[in-house]
Each structure stands twice: as C-alpha cells, then as structure tokens.
C-alpha positions in Angstrom: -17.1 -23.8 -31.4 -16.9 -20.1 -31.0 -17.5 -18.1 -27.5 -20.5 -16.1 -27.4 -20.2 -13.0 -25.2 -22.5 -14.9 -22.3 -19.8 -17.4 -22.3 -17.1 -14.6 -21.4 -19.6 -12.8 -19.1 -20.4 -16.0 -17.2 -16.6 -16.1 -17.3 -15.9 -12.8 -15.8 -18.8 -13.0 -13.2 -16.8 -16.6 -12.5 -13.9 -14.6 -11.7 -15.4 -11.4 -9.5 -17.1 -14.4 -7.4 -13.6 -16.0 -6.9 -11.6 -12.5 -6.1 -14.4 -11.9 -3.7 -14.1 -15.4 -1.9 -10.3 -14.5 -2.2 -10.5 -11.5 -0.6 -12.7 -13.1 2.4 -10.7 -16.0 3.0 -7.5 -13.3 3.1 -8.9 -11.0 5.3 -10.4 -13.4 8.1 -6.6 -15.5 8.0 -5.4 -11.5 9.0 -7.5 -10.8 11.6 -6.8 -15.1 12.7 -3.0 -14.0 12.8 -3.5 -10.5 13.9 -5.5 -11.8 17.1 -3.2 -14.9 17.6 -0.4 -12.1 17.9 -1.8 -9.8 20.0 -2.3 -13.1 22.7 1.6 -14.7 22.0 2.4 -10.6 22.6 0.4 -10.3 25.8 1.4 -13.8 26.8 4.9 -12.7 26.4 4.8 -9.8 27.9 3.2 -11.6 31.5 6.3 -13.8 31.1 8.7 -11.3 30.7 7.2 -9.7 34.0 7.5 -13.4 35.9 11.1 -13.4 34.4 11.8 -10.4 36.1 10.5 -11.0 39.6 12.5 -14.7 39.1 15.9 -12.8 38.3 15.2 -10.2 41.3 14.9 -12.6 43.8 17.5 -14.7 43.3 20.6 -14.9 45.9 23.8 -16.2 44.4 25.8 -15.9 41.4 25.2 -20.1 40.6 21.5 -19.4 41.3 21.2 -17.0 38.5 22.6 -18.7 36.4 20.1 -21.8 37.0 17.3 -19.3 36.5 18.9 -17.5 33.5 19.4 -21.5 32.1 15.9 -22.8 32.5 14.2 -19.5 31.3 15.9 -19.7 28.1 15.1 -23.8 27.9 11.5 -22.5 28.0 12.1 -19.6 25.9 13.4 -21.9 23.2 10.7 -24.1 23.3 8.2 -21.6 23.4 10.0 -20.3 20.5 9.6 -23.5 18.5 5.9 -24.2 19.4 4.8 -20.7 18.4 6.6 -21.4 15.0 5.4 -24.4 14.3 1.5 -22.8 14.7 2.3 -19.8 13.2 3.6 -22.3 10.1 0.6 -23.9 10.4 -1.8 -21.2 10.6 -0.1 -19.7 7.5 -0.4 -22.9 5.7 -4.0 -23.0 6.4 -4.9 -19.9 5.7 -3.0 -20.1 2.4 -5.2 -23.4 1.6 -8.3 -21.1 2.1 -7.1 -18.2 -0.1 -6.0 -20.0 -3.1 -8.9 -22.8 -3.2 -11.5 -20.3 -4.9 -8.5 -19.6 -7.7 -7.6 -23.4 -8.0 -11.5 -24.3 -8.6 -12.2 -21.5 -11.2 -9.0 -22.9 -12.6 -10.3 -26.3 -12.5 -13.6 -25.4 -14.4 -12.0 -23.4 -16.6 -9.4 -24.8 -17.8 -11.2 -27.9 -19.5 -13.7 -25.2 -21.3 -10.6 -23.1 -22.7 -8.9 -26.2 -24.0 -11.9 -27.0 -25.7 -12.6 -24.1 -27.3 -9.3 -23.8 -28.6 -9.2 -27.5 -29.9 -12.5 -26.6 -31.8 -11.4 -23.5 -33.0 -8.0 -24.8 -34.7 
C-alpha cells in the first residue's frame, strides 16, 4: 500500500484541526487560571486588610500572639486548599489540551503502522 498525496493532505488537515483545538483548549485554561488569580489575589488582599484591623486592635502582648497564631492556622490552610485547586485546575486543563494530540495519535498511529507493514 502506497500513500497517495490525499492520504497526507487528509493527514495534514488532521493535524491543523488538532493544533487549532490545542490552541483553544490552551487559551480558555489561561484565561480559567488568569481569572481564578485575579479572585485568590483580591480575596487576599481583603484579608490582608481584616488581618490588619485584627493586629491594630489588639491589647496585650499574649493577645497578639493568639491573633498572629490563628491567622497563620488559616493562612496555612488557605494555602493548602488554593494548591490543591490550582493542582487540579492545571490537571484539567492539561487533560483538555493534550486530548485533540492523543486522538489524532490514536487514528494515526494504526494507519502509519499499516502502511509501513505493507510497504516492507
């Protein structure tokens, strides 16, 4: 079996499609993760302000410290919950940028093999 030239056109149309569905699926997980930082920055921001106003008021040494001790427990775990949905985010929007490469690969792959098996 030989490859005729529609063969490697269908082929290469195959491929634009893909980079284009690539290039879709990698701009819309941007602008997800651009807008989800723009909120956790404004978000952090408000409590950097409530922090503040927390720390100004307080009235003794032991007192601080209590404040200081329970805004970095919730710092911490705001810190770990963020991660885990910035991991997750990432993960999916991963998922979504390779699929269109992993089915033309799929397809493809089969086809080349048995070209090559015909033509040895």
């Amino acid at each position: 079996m030989t490859v005729s030239f529609t063969d490697i056109a269908a082929f290469s149309q195959e491929s634009i499609d893909s980079l284009v569905r690539v290039n879709t699926a990698a701009a819309k997980g941007f602008e997800t993760l651009s807008k989800y930082f723009i909120e956790l920055t404004s978000k952090s921001i408000e409590e950097a302000v409530t922090n503040g106003k927390k720390i100004a008021a307080v009235k003794s040494p032991t007192e601080l410290l209590q404040v200081q001790t329970k805004i970095f427990q919730d710092s911490f775990e705001t810190l770990v919950d963020e991660t885990k949905k910035v991991s997750e985010m990432t993960t999916s929007i991963f998922k979504d940028v390779s699929a269109p490469i992993a089915a033309q690969l799929k397809t493809a792959a089969p086809k080349a093999a048995a070209a090559m098996k015909k033509a040895a």
